[in-house]
N, C-alpha and C positions, 0 to 999 in steps of 0.2 A: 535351550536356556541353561546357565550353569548355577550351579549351587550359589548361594549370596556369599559374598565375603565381608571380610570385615570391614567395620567402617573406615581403618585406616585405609583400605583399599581402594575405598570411594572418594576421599576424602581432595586426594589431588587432581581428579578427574572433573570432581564438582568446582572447585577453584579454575583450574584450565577453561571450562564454559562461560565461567563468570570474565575473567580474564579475557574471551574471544568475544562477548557482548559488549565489549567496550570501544569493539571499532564500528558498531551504531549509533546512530544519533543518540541521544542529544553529545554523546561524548567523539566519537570521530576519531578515535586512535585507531586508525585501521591497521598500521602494522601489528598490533595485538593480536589480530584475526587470525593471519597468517600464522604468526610464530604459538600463539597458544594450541592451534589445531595440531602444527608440527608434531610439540612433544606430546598430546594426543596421541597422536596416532602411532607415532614411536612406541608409545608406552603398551599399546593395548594389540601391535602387530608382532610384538614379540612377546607380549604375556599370554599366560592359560585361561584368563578372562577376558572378554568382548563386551558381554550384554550388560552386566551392574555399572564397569567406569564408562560406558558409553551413553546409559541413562544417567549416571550423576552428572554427566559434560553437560547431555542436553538438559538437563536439567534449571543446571548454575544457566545454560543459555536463554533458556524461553524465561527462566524467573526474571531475569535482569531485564533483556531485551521486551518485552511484554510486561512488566510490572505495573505498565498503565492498566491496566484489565481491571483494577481493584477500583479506578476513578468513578465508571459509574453506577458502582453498587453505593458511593459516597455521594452521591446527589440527593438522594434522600434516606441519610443514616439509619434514624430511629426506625424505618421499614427494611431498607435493603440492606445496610450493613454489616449485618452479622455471616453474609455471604461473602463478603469480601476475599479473606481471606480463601474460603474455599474455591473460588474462584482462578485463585492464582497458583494455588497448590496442584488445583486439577488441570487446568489449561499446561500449566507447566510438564505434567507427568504426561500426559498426553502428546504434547510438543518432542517429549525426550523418548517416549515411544518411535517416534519419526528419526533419531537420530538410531536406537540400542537396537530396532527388530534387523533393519537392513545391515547396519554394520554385523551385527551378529548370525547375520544367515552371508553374507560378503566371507566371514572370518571359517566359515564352514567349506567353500568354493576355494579359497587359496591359501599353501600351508606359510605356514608363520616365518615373518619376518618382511623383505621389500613389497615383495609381491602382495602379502595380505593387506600392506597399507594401502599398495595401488587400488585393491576390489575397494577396501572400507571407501576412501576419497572418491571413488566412484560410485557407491553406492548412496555417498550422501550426497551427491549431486544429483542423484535420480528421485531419491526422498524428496527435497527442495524442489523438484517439479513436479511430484505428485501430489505437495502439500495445494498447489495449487487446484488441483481439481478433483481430490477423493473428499467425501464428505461435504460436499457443497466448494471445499477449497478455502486454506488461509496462507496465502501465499506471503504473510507477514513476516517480519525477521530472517528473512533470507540467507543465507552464508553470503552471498557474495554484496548485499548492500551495505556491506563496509567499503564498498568501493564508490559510492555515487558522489560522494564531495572532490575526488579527485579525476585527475584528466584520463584515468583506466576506463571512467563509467563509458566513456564514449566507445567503446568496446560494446556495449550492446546494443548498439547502432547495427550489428552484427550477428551479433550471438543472441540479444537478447537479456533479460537478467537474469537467466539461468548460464549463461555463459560468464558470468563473474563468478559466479559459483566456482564452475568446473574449474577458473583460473586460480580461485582461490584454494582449493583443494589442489591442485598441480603442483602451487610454489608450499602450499604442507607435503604434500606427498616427497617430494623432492628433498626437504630440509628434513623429515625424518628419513628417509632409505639411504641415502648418502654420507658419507662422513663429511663431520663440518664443513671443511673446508671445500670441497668438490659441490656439496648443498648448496651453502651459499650462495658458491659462483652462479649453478645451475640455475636457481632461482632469480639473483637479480641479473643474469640475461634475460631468463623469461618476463621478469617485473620491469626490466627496461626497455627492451623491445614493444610491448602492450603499451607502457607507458608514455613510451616517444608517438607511436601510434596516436594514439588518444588526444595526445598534445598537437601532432597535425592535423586532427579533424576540428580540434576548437583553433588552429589557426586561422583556417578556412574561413573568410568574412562572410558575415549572413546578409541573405536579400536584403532590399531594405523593406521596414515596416510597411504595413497596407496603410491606406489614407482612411482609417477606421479608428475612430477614439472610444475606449471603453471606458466605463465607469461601472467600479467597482466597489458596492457597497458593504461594509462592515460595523452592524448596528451595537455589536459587542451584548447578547444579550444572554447574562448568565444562566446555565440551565437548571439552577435550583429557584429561578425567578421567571423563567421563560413559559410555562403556562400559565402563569400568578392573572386573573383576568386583568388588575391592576396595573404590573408592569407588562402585561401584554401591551395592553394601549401606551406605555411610555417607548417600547421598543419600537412599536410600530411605527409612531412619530419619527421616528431617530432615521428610519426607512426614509421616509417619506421628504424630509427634511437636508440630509444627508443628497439623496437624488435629485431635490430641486436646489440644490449648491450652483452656483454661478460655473461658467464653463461650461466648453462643448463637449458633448456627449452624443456618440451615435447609437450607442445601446449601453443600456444600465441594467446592470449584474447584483442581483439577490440571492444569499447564500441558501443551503436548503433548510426545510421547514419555515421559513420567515419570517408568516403569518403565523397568528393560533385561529384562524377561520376556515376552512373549505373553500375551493374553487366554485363549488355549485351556491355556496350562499355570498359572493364578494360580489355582485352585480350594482350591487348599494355603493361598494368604495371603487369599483375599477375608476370611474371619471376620476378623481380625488389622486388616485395612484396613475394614472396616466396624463394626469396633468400635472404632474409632482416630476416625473421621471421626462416630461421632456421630450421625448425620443423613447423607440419599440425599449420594452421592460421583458428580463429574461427572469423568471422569481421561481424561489423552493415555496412548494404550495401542498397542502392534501387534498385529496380531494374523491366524492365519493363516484359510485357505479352501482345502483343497487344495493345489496349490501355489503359490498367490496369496495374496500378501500386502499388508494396509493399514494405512497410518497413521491412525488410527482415535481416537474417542472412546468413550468408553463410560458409561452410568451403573449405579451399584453400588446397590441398597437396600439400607434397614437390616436387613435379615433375610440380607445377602449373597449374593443372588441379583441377577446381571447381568440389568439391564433394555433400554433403546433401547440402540442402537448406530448410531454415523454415521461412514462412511467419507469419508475426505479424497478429493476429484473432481477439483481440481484443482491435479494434480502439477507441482513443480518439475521443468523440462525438463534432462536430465541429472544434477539434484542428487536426485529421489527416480527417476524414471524416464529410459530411453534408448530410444530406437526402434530396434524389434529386438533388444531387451536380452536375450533367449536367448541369440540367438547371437552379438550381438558378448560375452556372457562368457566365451563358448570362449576368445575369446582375450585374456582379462584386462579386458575393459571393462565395470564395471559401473555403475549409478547412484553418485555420489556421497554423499550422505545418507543412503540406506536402509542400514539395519544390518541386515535380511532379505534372502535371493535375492536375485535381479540388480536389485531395483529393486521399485516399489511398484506395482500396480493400482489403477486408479481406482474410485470408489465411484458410486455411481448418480447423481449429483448434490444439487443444492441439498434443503435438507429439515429440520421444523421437527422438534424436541428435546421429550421431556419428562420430568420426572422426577417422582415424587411427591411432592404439596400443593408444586409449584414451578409458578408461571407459565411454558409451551410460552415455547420461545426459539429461535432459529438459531444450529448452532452452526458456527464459523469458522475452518481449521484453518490457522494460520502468513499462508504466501501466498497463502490463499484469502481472504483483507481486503483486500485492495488492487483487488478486483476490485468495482465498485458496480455489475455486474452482476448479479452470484448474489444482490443482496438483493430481486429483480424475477420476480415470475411464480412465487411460492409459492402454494401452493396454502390459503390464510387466512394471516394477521397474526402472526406470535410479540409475544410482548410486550419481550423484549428481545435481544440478539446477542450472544454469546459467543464468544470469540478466544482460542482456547487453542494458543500459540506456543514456540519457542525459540529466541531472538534472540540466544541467546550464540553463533550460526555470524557472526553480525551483527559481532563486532567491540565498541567501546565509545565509539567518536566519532561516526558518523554515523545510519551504517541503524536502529539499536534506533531513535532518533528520529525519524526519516523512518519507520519503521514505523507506532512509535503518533499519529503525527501524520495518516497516513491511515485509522487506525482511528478517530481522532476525525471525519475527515471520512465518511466511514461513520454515523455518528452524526447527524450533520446531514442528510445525506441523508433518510436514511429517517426522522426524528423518534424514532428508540428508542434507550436503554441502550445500551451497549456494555459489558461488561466483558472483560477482558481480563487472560488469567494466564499468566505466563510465566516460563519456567524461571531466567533471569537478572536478571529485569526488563527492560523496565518492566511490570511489571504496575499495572492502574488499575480504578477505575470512573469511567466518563464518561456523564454526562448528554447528555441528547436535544442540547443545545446544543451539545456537543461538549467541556466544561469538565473537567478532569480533576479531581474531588473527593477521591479520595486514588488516595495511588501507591507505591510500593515501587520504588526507582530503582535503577539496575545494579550488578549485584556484592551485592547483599543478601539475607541471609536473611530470612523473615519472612513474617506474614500478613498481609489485611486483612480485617474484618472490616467490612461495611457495607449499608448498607438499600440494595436497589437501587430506582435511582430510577423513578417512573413516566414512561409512553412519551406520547408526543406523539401526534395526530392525522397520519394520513398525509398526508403532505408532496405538495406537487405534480410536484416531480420523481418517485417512486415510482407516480405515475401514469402521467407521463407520459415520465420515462425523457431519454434524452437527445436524442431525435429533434426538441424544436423549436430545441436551439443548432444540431444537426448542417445544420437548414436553413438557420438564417440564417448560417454560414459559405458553405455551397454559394452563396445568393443573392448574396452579397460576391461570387465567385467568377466568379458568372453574371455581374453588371452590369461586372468586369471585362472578360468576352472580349464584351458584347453592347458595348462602347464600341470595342475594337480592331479589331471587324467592320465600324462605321459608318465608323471611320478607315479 
């Protein structure tokens, strides 16, 4: 690590982050991404600092891109709110750690100038796959998901979404090592090529829909009013109300947490809620096990009897669980989210769903979508993936859309359905391509009712997972320190 410099030194590197967070949702300027990284990495492959402007980039990145982080310490101000801010400060430095340690151990393996940009661009491609699974994994704000609104996402049909990355990092690397004009060109062959690509795979006409009608319920129940026992009971109507709407329905879709009751005491309302929904009911529920309790799914038949059940595996760290959550609630510390005991127990993991005369699905519970691991190493194919969420902790400007923007890439991945129901919205259904065919947008009561679409042919990433980008960033890597050795 080198000596701090001055602030004017940090100064354009924390801009350039802020600048490259703008090709995420909710803004979408994905050439920003590219070209901010550029002079990035220009700047810091031929300066005598690495580690300070590479933490002020990531820096400006996670603050921007993550700034929803502060929304649910705002749900209940006068208690949580004075963490806010810390919250955003720390998450952020933390995030820009993932970008300053690798670039600055990259800038040590190759000497300064094309070649150090090549290790840094590689090396942040490899960070971006480990954010996903060191530390439980936050594979949030990605480098390369400034590419999902456009026809490149379908590239990870292939690669995966760590393969946007390494693309995204290729056309920076390119446009800093190169003289403009040679850059340029180099880049948009590469951007056009990916890009024609991608446009051929959405040419491609999708199966047609299954003869399966979903309904999709969105009771819109805000979360400063959603355990209120008062508006519990008006949300729950809205449930109930909402499911017994006119129209066919072969299963009706409840977002998670739904209820504010348990699975073990709802034996009173299941007739009430299965005679409401019509047709088999797929609902976010809690529910307990002794003194463990899960953020859970449940499916309901039509005779009111509880069918599969699937427990949530992969808990939010501090927001549904805390390590050692017994006992640090002796003294007042408990999970953040969980409205049971100190916090939630995880569920067995990944596992396919079914309900009656419904096509077997994977069901996805909130933060367990962003992870395109768990869609890997099932034991047989579901036909399609279910995300049953509650984004109203999200806020209304960013995260809801940075969410379902990675549920769309979820989509592409694996080639299946995704639907996706959620307590504030956005609730969707989105085809294999990733295309959001209808939606129910935030702050909305309402349902959808629609054919879910048929699934695609397994994809090559789903085979093969992310291990052929994760080599050819290492390879980058290699031919970096096997030049600095000859030197």
């Amino acid at each position: 690590m080198s000596r701090r410099p001055p602030l004017r030194q940090i100064g354009i590197p924390l801009a350039l982050g802020l600048i490259a967070a703008l090709g995420l949702a909710p803004f979408g300027l994905w050439p920003a991404t590219p070209l901010a990284l550029a002079v990035l990495l220009r700047q810091v492959a031929s300066g005598r600092t690495v580690f300070w402007p590479m933490l002020a980039a990531g820096f400006g990145w996670f603050a921007l891109s993550m700034s929803w982080i502060v929304e649910p310490f705002l749900v209940e101000p006068e208690i949580y709110g004075w963490m806010a801010p810390f919250a955003l400060v720390l998450l952020a430095l933390g995030g820009a750690l993932f970008w300053a340690m690798p670039a600055s151990l990259a800038a040590r393996l190759a000497p300064a100038g094309g070649r150090r940009a090549l290790a840094i661009g590689a090396a942040l491609v490899l960070s971006d796959w480990l954010r996903g699974w060191i530390f439980t994994g936050l594979p949030w704000a990605l480098i390369g998901h400034a590419w999902i609104d456009t026809p490149l996402a379908q590239i990870s049909a292939w690669t995966g979404a760590i393969g946007l990355s390494l693309v995204t990092m290729t056309l920076a690397t390119l446009l800093a090592v190169f003289r403009p004009l040679p850059g340029i060109v180099a880049a948009l062959a590469v951007l056009g090529g990916l890009w024609a690509g991608g446009a051929a795979r959405l040419a491609q006409p999708l199966p047609p829909d299954a003869d399966t009608i979903l309904r999709i319920v969105q009771p819109n129940a805000q979360q400063d009013l959603k355990w209120d026992p008062e508006w519990a009971a008006v949300f729950y109507q809205r449930l109930l109300d909402l499911s017994a709407a006119p129209g066919r329905r072969d299963l009706v879709i409840w977002p998670e947490t739904a209820v504010n009751f348990l699975l073990n005491d709802a034996d009173p309302v299941l007739p009430a809620m299965s005679q409401a929904a019509g047709a088999p009911l797929v609902m976010g529920i809690q529910r307990r096990d002794g003194s463990r309790f899960f953020n859970s799914l449940a499916t309901l038949n039509t005779d009111a009897t509880v069918g599969a059940v699937y427990d949530k595996f992969h808990l939010v760290p501090f927001g549904e669980y805390i390590p050692w959550g017994d006992a640090l609630a002796r003294v007042g510390i408990t999970a953040f989210a969980a409205q049971q005991g100190n916090g939630y127990s995880a569920g067995a993991g990944p596992a396919i769903m079914s309900a009656p005369g419904i096509p077997d699905f994977q069901p996805l519970i909130c933060y367990e979508a962003i992870f395109p691991q768990h869609l890997r190493g099932l034991d047989g194919r579901p036909s399609w993936l279910l995300q049953a969420t509650n984004d109203a902790w999200f806020g209304q400007f960013s995260g809801p859309y940075q969410h379902l923007a990675q549920a769309r890439l979820r989509a592409i991945e694996s080639g299946l359905p995704l639907i996706r129901a959620a307590n504030t919205g956005v609730s969707a259904v989105i085809d294999p391509h990733g295309h959001v065919r209808q939606s129910l947008g935030l702050g909305v009561e309402g349902k959808i009712d629609a054919a879910l679409p048929a699934a695609l042919p397994e994809t090559v990433w789903m085979k093969w997972g992310d291990t052929p980008v994760v080599l050819l960033a290492l390879l980058a890597l290699a031919a970096a320190l096997l030049v600095r050795k000859r030197s």
